[in-house]
N, C-alpha and C positions, 0 to 999 in steps of 0.2 A: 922336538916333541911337545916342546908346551913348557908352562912355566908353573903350572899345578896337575897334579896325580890326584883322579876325581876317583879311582878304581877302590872298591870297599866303601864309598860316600854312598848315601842315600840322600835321594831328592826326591820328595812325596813317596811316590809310591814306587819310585826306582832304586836301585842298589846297582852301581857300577859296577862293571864286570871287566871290562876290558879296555885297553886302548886302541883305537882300529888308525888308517890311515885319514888323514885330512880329506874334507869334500875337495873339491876343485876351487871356493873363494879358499882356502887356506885355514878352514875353520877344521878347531878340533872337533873328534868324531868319538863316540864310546858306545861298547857294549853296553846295555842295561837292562836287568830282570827287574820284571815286575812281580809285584807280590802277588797278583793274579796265577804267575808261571811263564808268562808269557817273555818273550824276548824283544826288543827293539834296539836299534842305532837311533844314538840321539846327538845332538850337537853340544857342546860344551858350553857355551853362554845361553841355550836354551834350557840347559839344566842349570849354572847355576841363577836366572832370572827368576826362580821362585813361581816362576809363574807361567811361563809357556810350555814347558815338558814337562808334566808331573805324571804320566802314567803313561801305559799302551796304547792307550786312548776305552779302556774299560770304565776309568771315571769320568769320563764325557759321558758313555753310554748311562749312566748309574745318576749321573747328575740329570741330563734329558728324561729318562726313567721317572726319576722324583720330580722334576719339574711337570713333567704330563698330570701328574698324579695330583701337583698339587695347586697347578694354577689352569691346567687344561688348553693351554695356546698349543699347543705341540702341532704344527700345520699353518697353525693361523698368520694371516700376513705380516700382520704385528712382532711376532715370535719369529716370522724368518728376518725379517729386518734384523732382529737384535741377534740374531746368529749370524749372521752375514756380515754386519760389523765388528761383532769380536773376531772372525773368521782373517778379516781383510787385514785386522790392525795384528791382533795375537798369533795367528799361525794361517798367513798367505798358502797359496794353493796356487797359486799360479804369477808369474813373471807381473804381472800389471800390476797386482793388487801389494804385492812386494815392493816393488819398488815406489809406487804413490801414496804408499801408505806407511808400512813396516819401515823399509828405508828412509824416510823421510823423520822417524822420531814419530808417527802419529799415535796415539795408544786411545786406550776405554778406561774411563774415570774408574778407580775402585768401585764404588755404590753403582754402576751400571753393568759390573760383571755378572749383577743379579736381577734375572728376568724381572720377577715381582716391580723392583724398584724403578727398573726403565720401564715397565712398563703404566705405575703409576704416574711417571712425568710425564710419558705420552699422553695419555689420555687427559693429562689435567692443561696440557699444553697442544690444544689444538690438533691432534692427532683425527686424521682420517683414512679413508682407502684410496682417495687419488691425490694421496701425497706421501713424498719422502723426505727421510732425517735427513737434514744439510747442516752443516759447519760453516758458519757466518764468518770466522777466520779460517781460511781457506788454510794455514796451516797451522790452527788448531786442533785440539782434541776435542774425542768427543765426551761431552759433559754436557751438564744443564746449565753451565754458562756461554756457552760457545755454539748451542744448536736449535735450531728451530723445524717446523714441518713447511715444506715448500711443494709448491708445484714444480712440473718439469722447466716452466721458463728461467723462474728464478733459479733452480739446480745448475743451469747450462751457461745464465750469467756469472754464477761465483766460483765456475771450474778455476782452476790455476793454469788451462793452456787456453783461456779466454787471448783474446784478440781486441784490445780496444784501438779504435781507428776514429781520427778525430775528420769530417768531411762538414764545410760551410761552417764552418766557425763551432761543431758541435762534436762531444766524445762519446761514443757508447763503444758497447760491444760488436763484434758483431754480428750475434743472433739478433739483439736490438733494432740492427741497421736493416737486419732482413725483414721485419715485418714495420718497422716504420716504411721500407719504401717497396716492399712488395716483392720484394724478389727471393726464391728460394735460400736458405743458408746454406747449402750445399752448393748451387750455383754459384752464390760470392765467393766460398770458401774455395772452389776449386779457381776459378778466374782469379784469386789475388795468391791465392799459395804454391796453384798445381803451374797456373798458366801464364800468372807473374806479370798481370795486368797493373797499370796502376789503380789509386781506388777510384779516381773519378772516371775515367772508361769502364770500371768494374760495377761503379753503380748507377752510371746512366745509360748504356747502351743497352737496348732490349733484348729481351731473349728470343731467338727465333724457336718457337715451340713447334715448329714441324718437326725440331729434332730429336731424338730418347734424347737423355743426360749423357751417354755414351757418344753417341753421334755427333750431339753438338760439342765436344771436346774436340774431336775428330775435327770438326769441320772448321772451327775459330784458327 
């Protein structure tokens, strides 16, 4: 059953109620009333982290609420960015962002939990509309020493399932390889991954373009 009884604790805005059964990784599970009224199952190292399950989710609403109020992004592309990042690092929502993120240790600097504050560094840091927050240590956090605004090239260079491939005595990536020698990334990517070419038949033989991309899989 566990090796702490959270049942009668309060964690922000919760008061444990119950011990329910384990999710499926083997994580403890608990009843919890909020002071709102409202009820939820919450995790047990989400309550006691201080910091990812403090309510029913009424003070997100109350906090977005005030933040509308008081800094006026509430929409704005700026303001989803920095939601989407606490979202991915603090409380995933889906299998990807769990695991390349949450799981991996990545988290949001205290001083960037607060709109205002990230959104001062944006702006005083290069921030635009055709560009996104990227993490220069790719298994870093995010903070203002560790991030910058990028275009899509650079974003796709510093992934961590990049592919570096050294061809004629030279290393890049290979989105790099794709527009140095012209050929789709998609193309390379599927002829050396999907189709298990080497790279020097993968990046000198041409592409017959009478084919879709479907077709010419089919046909190689």
């Amino acid at each position: 059953m566990g090796s702490e009884d959270l049942v009668g604790k309060k964690f922000g805005r919760l008061t444990v109620v119950e011990r329910l059964e384990n999710d499926k990784s083997r994580k403890s599970r608990w009843l919890c009333k909020c002071d709102c009224g409202n009820t939820i199952i919450a995790r047990g190292d989400h309550l006691r982290s201080g910091w990812h399950t403090q309510s029913c989710g009424c003070l997100h609403k109350e906090k977005s609420s005030k933040a509308n109020k008081t800094h006026g992004d509430t929409g704005k592309r700026l303001y989803n960015i920095w939601t989407q990042m606490i979202a991915r690092c603090d409380q995933p929502h889906n299998e990807r962002a769990k695991r390349d993120y949450h799981d991996r240790g990545i988290t949001v600097c205290s001083e960037w939990h607060d709109y205002p504050t990230f959104r001062e560094w944006a702006l005083e840091n290069g921030y635009r509309d055709d560009l996104s927050i990227d993490r220069e240590d790719n298994d870093g956090n995010y903070c203002p020493e560790n991030c910058r605004w990028a275009d899509d090239d650079t974003q796709a260079n510093n992934t961590s399932r990049n592919i570096n491939i050294t061809f004629n005595g030279k290393t890049m990536t290979l989105k790099q390889w794709s527009k140095e020698i012209g050929v789709k990334y998609r193309t390379l990517s599927q002829r050396i991954l999907v189709l298990g070419w080497d790279i020097d038949r993968a990046f000198t033989e041409p592409v017959d373009k009478r084919y879709s991309h479907t077709e010419w899989r089919q046909a190689v």
